[in-house]
N, C-alpha and C positions, 0 to 999 in steps of 0.2 A: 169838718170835711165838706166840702162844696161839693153839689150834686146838679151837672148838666142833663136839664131837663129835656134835651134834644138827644142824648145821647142814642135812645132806641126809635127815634123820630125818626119816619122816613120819608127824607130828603134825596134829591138828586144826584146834589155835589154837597159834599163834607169839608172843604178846603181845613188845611191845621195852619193859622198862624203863630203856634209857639213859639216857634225860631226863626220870624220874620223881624228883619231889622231897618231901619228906613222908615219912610211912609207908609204905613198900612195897604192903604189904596194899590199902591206899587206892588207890594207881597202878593195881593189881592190878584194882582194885572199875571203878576210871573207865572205865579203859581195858577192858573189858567190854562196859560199858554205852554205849560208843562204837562197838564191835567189831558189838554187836546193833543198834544203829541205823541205820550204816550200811551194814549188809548183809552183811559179811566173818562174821558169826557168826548161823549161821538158825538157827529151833525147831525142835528136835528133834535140835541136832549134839551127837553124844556128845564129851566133852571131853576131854582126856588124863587117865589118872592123876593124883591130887597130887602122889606121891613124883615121877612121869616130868616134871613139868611143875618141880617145883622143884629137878630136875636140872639141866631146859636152861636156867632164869634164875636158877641159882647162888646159890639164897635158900633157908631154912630151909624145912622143911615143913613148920611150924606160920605161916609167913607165907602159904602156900599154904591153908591150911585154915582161914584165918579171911577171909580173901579169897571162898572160896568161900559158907562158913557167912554172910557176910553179903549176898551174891549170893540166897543161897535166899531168906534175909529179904525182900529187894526184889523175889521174884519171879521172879527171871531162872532160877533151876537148879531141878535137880528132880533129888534122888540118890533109886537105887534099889540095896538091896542085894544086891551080888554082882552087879549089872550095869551101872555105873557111877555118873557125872552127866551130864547131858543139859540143853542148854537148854531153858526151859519152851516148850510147843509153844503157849502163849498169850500166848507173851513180847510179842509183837508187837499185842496186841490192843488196839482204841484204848478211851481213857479217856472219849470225851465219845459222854454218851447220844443225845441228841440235835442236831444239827446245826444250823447257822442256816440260815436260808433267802433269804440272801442271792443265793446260787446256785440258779437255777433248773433247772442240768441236772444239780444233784446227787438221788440216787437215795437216799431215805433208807430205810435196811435196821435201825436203831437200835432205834426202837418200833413197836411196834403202835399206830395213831393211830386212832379210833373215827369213823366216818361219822358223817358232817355231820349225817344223816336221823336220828339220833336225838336234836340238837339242841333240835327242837320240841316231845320228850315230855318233855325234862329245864327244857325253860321253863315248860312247861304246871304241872311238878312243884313250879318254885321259886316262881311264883304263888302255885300255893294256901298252900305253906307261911308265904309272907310274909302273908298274910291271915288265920293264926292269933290267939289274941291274946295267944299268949307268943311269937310271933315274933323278939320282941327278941334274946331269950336263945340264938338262932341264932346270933347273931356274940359271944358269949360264951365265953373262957375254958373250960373243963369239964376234966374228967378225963381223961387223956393214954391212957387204954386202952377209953375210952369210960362212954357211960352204961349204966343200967342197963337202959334200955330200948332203948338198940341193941346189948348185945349180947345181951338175950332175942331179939332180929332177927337174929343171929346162929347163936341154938340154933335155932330155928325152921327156919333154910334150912337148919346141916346135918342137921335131921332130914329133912328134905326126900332126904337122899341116903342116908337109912340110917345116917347117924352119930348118936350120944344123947351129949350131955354137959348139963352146966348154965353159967348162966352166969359164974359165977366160975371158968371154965377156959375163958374166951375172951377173946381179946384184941385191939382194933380195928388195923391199921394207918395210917398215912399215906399208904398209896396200895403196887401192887402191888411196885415195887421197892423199898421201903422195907421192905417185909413178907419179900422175897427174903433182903434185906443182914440181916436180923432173926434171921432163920433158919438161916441161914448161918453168922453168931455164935453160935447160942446151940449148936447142934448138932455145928460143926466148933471147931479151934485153931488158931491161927498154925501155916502148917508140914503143916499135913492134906493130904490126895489126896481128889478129889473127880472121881468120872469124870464123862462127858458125851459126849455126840455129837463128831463130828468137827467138826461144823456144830452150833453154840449160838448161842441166845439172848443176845445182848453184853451185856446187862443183869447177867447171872450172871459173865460175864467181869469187869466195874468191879467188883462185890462182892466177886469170889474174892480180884483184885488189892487192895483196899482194905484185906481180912481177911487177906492174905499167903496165901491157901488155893490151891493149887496143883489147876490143871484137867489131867485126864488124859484124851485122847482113847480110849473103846473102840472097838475092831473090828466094823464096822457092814458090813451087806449087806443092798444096797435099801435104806436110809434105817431098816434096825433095829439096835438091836444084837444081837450073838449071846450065845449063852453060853458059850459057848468064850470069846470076848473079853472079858466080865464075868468069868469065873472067873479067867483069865489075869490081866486088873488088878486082881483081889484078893490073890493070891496073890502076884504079882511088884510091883506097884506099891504094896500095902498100900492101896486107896482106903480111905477111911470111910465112903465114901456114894454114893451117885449120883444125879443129878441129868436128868431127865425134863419132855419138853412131850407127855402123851402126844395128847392134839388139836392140831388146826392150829399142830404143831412150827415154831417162828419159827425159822429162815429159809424153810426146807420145805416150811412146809405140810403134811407130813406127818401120816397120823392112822395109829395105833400100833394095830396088831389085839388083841383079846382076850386071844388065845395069848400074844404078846409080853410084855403086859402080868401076866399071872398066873406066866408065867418068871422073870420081872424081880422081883415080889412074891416068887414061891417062891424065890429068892435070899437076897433081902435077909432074910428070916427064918433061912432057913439059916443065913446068916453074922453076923445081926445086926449087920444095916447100915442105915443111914436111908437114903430113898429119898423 
């Protein structure tokens, strides 16, 4: 009679491959992503060792470790070195931005949706523009980063905030989470750390998950982050970046004081880090 010496061992996750068929690794991968679904595996549980884990299911530990390695791929883990792997603490975050409205007692927290009152200034707008007499050329094809006279509309506002470029270093988006997922690419890898509030913007969340970029919650007090908690996820977590609503912070509402904000800058300089 065989006796698993794991049996009263306490472990985090137990996975049963007895009736796994296929590639181990694979069973390994499902059976995860079943474990986080239904609840038996939350964000943020630290997981066993590989070598401990490939003890008690009596499988290599390179079956173990590509099991995991494709785990990160999909989002679910987040390894830190010398402090384990951990489920991602965003694992659970939903995919669809916006909701239907079929339900009327659902409470949509997705996007920020723009009052109605501004309707009548954006009719009054498309008016006149239909009354041009190259009007036509509105519903025309153009160049995918825009023209050259939006984005000289471009230089213009941000010189408006104190920034100076020209317009061949601007580039138009397709709307503001387009421009998120844009940036996100060009700036982060598959695989990157990217902190954020405890409480984000889920817009950020679909893009992270999309790009495979793994969200790290920092150490927040009152609705800021600290710098103790910024230094500690640079150091221990490796972020690349961090990621900020510093006005009316979506979910929050939150508006990010001065102070905050030139700490948060004087960081990211220090460490040379995007922000």
């Amino acid at each position: 009679m065989s006796i698993n010496s794991f049996d009263n061992y306490p472990m985090s996750w137990k996975p049963d491959l007895s009736r796994a068929s296929g590639p181990k690794y694979l069973a390994l991968v499902s059976l995860m992503e079943d474990d986080i679904k239904n609840g038996t595996l939350k964000a943020g549980t630290k997981l066993p060792p590989q070598r401990e884990l490939a003890d008690y299911l009596n499988v290599n530990l390179s079956t173990i470790s590509r099991a995991f390695k494709l785990c990160s791929q999909k989002g679910l883990l987040s390894a830190s070195v010398g402090n384990g792997t951990y489920v991602c603490a965003d694992v659970t975050a939903e995919t669809v931005l916006l909701c239907g409205r079929e339900n009327p007692r659902m409470i949509e927290m997705g996007a920020l949706v723009p009052q109605v009152s501004g309707n009548r200034l954006a009719k009054s707008y498309t008016e006149r523009l239909l009354k041009r007499p190259d009007a036509l050329n509105l519903f025309s094809y153009d160049d995918p980063e825009g023209t050259g006279l939006q984005r000289e509309a471009g230089v213009a506002w941000f010189q408006k905030s104190g920034f100076h470029t020209d317009k061949e270093h601007v580039l138009l988006a397709a709307g503001g989470q387009n421009a998120l997922t844009a940036s996100l690419g060009a700036l982060l890898e598959r695989g990157n750390k990217l902190g954020t509030d405890p409480l984000t913007y889920p817009g950020v969340k679909n893009a992270a998950k999309l790009l495979g970029i793994h969200l790290i919650p920092i150490q927040n007090n009152g609705y800021e982050m600290t710098e103790e908690g910024i230094r500690y996820a640079i150091q221990n977590e490796r972020i690349k970046g961090i990621y900020v609503i510093p006005d009316y912070h979506n979910p929050t509402s939150h508006i990010m004081p001065l102070e905050t904000r030139k700490m948060i800058a004087g960081l990211a300089r220090e460490k040379n880090m995007g922000v």
